[in-house]
C-alpha positions in Angstrom: 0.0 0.0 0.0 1.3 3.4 -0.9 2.1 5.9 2.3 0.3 9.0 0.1 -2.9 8.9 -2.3 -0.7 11.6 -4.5 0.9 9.1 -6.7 -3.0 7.9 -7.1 -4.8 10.5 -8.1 -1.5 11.5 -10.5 -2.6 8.5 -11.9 -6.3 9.4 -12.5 -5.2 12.6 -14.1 -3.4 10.7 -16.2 -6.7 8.4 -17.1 -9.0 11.3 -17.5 -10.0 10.3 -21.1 -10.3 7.3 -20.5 -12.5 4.7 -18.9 -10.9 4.5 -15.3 -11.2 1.2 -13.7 -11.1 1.9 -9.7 -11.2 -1.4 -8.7 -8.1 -2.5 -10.5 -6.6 0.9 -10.0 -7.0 0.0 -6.1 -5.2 -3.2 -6.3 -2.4 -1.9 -8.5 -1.9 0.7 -5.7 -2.4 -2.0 -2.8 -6.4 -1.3 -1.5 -9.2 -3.4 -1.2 -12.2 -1.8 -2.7 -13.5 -1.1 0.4 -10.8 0.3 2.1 -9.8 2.5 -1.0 -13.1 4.1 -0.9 -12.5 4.9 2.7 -9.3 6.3 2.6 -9.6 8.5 -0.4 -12.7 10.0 0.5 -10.8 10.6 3.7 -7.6 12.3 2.3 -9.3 13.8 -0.7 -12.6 15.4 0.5 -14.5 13.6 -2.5 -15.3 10.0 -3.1 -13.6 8.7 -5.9 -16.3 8.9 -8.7 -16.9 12.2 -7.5 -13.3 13.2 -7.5 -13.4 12.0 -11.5 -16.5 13.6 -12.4 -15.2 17.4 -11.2 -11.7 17.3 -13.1 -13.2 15.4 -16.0 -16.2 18.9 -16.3 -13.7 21.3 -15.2 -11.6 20.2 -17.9 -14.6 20.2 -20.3 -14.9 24.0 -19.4 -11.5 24.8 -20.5 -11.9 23.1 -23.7 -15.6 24.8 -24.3 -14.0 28.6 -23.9 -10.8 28.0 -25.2 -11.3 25.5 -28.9 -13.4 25.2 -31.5 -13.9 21.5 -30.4 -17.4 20.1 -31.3 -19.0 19.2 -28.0 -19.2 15.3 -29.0 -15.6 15.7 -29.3 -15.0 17.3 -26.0 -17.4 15.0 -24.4 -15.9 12.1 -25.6 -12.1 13.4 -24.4 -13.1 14.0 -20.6 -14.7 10.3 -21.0 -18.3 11.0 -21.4 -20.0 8.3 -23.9 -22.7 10.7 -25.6 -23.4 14.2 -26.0 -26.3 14.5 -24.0 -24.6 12.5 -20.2 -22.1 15.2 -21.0 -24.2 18.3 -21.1 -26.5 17.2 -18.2 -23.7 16.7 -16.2 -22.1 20.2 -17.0 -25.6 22.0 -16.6 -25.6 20.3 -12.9 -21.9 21.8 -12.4 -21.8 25.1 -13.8 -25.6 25.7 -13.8 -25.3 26.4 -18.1 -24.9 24.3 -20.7 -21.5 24.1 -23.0 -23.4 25.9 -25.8 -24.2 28.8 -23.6 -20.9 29.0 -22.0 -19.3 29.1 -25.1 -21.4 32.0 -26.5 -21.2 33.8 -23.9 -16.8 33.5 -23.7 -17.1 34.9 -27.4 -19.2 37.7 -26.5 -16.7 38.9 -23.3 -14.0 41.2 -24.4 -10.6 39.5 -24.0 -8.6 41.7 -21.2 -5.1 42.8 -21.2 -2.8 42.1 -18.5 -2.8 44.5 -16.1 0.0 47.1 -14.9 0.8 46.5 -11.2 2.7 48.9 -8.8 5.4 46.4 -9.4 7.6 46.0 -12.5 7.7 43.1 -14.6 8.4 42.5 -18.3 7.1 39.7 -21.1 8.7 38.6 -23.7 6.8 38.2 -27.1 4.9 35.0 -26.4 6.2 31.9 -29.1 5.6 28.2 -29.9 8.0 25.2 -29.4 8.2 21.6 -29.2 9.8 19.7 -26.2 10.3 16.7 -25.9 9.2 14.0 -23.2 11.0 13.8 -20.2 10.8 12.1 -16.8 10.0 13.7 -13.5 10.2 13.4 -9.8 7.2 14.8 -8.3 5.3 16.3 -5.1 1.8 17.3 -5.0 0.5 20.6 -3.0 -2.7 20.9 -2.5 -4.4 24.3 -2.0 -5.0 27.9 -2.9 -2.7 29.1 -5.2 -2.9 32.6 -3.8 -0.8 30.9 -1.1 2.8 32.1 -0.8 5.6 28.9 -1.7 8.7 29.4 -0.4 10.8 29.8 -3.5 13.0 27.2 -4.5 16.0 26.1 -2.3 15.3 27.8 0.4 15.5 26.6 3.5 11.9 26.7 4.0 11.4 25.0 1.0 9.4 21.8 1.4 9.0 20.7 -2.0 12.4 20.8 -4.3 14.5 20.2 -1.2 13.0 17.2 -0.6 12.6 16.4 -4.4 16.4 16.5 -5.0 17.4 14.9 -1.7 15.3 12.0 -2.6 17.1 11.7 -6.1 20.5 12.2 -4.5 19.8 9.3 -1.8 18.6 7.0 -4.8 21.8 7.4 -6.9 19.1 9.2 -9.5 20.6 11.2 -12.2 18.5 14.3 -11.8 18.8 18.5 -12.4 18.3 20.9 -9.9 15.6 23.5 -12.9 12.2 23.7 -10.5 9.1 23.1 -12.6 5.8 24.1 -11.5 2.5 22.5 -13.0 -0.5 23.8 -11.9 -3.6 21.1 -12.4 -6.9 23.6 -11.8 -8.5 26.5 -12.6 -8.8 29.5 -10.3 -12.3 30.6 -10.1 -13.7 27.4 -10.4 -12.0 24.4 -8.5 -12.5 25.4 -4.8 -9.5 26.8 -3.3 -8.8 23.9 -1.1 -9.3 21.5 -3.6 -6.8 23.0 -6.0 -3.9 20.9 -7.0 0.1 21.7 -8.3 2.6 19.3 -8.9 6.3 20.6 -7.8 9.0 18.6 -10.0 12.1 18.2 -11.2 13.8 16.0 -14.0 15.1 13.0 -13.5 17.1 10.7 -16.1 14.5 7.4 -15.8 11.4 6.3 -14.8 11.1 5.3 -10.8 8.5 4.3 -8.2 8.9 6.0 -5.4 7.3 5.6 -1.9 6.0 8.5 0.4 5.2 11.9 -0.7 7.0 11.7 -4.0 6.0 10.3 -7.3 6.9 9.6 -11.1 5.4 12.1 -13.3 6.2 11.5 -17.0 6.3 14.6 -19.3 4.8 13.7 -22.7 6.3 16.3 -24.7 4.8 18.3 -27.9 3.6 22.1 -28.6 3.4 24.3 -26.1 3.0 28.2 -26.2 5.6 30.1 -23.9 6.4 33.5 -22.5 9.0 34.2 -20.1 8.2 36.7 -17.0 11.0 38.8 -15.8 9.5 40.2 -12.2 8.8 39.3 -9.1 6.6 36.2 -8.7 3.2 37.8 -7.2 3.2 39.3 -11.2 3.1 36.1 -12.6 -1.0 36.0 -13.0 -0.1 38.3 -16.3 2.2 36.0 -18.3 -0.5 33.0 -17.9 -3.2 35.9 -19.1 -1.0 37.2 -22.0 0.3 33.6 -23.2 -3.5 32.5 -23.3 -4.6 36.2 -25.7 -1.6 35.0 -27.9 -2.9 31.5 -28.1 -6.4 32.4 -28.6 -5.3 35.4 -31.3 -4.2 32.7 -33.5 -7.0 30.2 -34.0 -6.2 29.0 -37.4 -2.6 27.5 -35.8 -3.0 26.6 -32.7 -5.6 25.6 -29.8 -5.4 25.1 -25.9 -5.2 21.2 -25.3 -6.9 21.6 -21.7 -3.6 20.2 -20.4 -2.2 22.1 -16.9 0.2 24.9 -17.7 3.2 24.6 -16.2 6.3 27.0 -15.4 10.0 26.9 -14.9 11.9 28.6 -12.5 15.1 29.9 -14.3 16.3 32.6 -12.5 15.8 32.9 -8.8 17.2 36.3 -7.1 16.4 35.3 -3.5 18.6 37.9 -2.0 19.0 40.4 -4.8 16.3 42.4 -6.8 13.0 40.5 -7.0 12.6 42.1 -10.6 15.3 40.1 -12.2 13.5 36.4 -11.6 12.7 35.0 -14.8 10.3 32.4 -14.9 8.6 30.8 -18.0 5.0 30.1 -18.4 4.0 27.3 -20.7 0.1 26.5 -22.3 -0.1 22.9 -23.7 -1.7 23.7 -27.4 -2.4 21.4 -30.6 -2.1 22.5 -33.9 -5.1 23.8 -35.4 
């Protein structure tokens, strides 16, 4: 039996599309039915099929506002079987229907980041490929209005413990904190919301305790990078989405997390000259 239900409901991200099997998803992580019930409602908040339901429509959402998908086609990509199971179910969550929400997104004047007391600069927002990769992971769960301790700090809790693991596991690894940030503000309730603190590592593992593999599928991703202090860092996710969304006939949001990368930390100089980059998961059009 695993010590954390982290590395398990990684794994039902991962499964989102698809039809998730609980009962051989408990084994595989060392519950009996029963007891798996227990204990993630427990640690969670949710039961399980309740737990699936919320991030399969709240991903639904992101795909409504943000592609030209057809709703069948969204439906069927959060694991709904028909059209209509999938727009009862997203009337019951959001109290309107996917055709409605989407009219109403078109109609709503796209707005520009705003200018803060505090200085910050984007760069022009671009599109590249990366390739997969593996990752050593650690879940917080969570408002993200919360203040993290910035990486390798003292007080840091998450890549501390990351890199620490990897270095008492012989595990080829590099030190460049990623951030991926699995819900949507405004919608998942704050404590319910979810980010996944990682770094690289050179294989696949399984890890016990707090940690977990996360593999990195690679492909297109939109990116701008943020030179600022952190608390700015609201306005590269809202620019990078207004470039995405300005060129339709390329590219589309894949209703994948965003994710960032910590390049440059300044913990005891000038908080302006952190440079962090912001990355949107996207498909070509």
């Amino acid at each position: 039996m695993v010590a954390s239900t982290d590395p398990l409901l990684a794994e039902i991200q991962r499964q989102l599309d698809a039809d998730i099997d609980l009962s051989g998803l408990a084994e595989r992580f060392g519950y009996s039915p029963y007891h798996f019930h227990r204990v993630f409602t427990r640690s969670v908040g949710e039961t399980p099929r309740g737990h699936i339901a919320r991030l399969r429509l709240e991903k639904a959402l992101l795909l409504v506002v943000a592609s030209e998908a057809t709703f069948l086609d969204i439906a069927l990509a959060v694991g709904f079987r028909n059209h209509e199971t999938f727009t009862r179910a997203f009337k019951r969550q959001f109290g309107t229907t996917p055709r409605e929400l989407r009219r109403e997104a078109r109609q709503v004047e796209r707005k520009p980041p705003d200018r803060l007391d505090e200085e910050y600069s984007l760069s022009k927002a671009r599109f590249a490929m990366l390739p997969a990769r593996h990752m050593l992971a650690v879940r917080h769960i969570g408002s993200y209005d919360e203040p993290f301790a910035l990486p390798y700090l003292p007080e840091d809790t998450y890549w501390n413990g990351l890199v620490a693991w990897a270095e008492a596991h012989d595990l080829g690894h590099s030190r460049l904190p990623y951030g991926f940030f699995l819900d949507m503000p405004g919608i998942t309730p704050d404590a319910a919301m979810r980010a996944d603190f990682a770094i690289e590592i050179e294989r696949e593992v399984t890890p016990d305790g707090r940690y977990f593999y996360l593999p990195f599928d690679g492909g297109t991703f939109g990116v701008i990078e943020h030179r600022g202090p952190h608390n700015t860092l609201p306005q590269a996710y809202r620019a990078l989405v207004n470039a995405i969304f300005a060129v339709p006939e390329k590219y589309v949001l894949s209703g994948a997390p965003p994710f960032q990368v910590h390049r440059e930390v300044h913990v005891d100089g000038d908080p302006a000259d952190n440079l962090t980059e912001v990355y949107f998961p996207d498909t070509r059009a």
